[in-house]
GUVEX-829177 format. One line per 8 residues: number of its first residue (from 1); for each residue x, y, z of C-alpha. Coordinates in steps of 0.25 Angstrom, whole numbers, plus 5000, padded with zeros to 4 digits. Last residue first. Layout:
<lovos>
NUM> X,Y,Z | ...;
</lovos>
This chain:
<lovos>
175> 5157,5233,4970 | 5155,5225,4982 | 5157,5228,4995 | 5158,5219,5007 | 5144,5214,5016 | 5146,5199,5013 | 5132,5199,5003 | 5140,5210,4995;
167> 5140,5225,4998 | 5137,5235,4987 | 5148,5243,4981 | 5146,5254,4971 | 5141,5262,4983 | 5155,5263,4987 | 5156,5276,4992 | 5142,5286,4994;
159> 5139,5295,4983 | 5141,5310,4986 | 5133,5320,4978 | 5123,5309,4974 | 5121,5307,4959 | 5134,5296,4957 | 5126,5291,4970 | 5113,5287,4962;
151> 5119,5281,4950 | 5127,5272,4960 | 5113,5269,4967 | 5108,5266,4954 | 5119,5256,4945 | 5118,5249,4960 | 5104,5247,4961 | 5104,5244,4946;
143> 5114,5232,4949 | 5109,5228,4962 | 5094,5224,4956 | 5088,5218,4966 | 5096,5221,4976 | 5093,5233,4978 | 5079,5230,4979 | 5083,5221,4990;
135> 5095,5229,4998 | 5083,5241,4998 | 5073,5231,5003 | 5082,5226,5015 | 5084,5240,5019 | 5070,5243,5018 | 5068,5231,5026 | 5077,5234,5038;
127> 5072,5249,5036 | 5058,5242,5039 | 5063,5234,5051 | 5069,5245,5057 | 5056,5253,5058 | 5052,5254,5073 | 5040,5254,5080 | 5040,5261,5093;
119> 5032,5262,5106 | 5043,5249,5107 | 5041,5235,5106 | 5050,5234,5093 | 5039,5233,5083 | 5040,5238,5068 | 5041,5224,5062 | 5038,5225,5046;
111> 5029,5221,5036 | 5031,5224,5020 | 5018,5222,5013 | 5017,5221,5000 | 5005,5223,4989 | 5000,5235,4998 | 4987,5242,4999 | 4981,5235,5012;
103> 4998,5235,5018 | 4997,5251,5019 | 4988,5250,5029 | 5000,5248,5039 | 5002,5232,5042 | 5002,5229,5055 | 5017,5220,5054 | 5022,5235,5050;
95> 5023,5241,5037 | 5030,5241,5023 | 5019,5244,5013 | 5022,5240,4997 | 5013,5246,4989 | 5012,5242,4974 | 5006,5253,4965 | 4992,5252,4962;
87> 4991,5267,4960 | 4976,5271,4964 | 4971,5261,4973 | 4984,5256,4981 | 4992,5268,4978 | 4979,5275,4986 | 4980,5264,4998 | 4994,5266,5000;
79> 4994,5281,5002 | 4981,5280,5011 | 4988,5270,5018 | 5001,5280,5020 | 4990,5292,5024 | 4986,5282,5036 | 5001,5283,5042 | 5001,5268,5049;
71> 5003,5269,5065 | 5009,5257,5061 | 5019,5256,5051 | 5018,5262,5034 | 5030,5261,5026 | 5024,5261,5009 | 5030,5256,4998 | 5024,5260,4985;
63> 5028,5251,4972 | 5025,5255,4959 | 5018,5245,4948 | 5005,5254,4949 | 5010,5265,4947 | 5013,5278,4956 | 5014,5290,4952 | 5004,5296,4956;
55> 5004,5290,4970 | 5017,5299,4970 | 5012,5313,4966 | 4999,5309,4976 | 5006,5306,4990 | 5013,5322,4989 | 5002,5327,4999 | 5003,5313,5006;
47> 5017,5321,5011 | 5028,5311,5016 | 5034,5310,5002 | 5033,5298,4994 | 5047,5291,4992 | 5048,5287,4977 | 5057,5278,4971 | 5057,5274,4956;
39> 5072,5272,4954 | 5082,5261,4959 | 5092,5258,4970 | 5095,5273,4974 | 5079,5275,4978 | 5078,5264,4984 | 5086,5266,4995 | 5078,5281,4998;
31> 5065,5275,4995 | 5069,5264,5006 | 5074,5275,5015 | 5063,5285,5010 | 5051,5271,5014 | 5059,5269,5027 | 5059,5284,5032 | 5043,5285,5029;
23> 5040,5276,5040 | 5039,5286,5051 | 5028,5295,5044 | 5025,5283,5035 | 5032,5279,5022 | 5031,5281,5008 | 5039,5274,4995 | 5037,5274,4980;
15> 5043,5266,4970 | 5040,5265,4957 | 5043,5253,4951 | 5049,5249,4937 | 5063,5248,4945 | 5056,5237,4952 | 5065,5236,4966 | 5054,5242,4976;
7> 5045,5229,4969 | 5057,5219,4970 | 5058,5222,4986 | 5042,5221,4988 | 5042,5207,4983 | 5054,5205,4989 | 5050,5209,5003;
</lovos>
């Protein structure tokens, strides 16, 4: 988790972020999160047709993190293994405790429970450790975090009250 947290937090790095047909909400909310604590984040579109313009622009010290759960989405693999051969980029796969494809070209690994004795899998643990990533790589360097999501709201048309605040350890504000 650390590992993977101070990679997503390297301003140096691109970033780039692609899910599965179900799981493709979690990698535009963390792309959405990360995108207001630091620069270089790319959310690939659903369309493979549009894959290309993005692997093209990968580097070899980027990061792709990739969402893949059973009933693994074959064209996700394909993704992963083409970074793999032709980019080098680091891929990061959050998956389930099967292991999607994914995880044969990934440096880490991020394994989840999606059980819940149901016909159903669920996702909540994932947005638990999205949510836990975004309070790590904003962490990281609060200061910039900070300087950025205010920059960012003074270009919103409405910016939300007291985002010069963050909570302390005690859950009060601090400014």
């Amino acid at each position: 988790f650390d590992a993977v947290c101070d990679l997503i937090a390297d301003p140096q790095r691109n970033i780039f972020l692609l899910g599965g047909r179900v799981s493709d909400c979690l990698a535009l909310m963390l792309s959405i999160h990360l995108k207001q604590i630091r620069g270089r984040i790319h959310h690939l579109p659903s369309n493979p047709e549009l894959w290309p313009d993005y692997v093209l622009r990968m580097r070899k010290q980027d990061v792709v993190v990739l969402f893949d759960f059973r009933r693994y989405q074959k064209s996700l693999a394909d993704l992963a293994q083409m970074i793999h051969e032709t980019r080098q980029s680091t891929i990061i796969v959050v998956t389930d405790k099967w292991l999607s494809p994914i995880a044969a070209h990934s440096s880490q690994i991020l394994a989840v429970p999606i059980e819940i004795g149901t016909a159903w899998d669920t996702l909540v643990s994932t947005a638990v450790l999205i949510e836990a990533m975004i309070v790590r790589v904003s962490a990281r360097d609060w200061d910039a975090t900070r300087n950025r999501i205010q920059a960012w709201d003074a270009l919103r048309l409405e910016p939300p009250d007291g985002m010069n605040e963050r909570p302390d350890l005690e859950g009060k504000r601090k400014t």
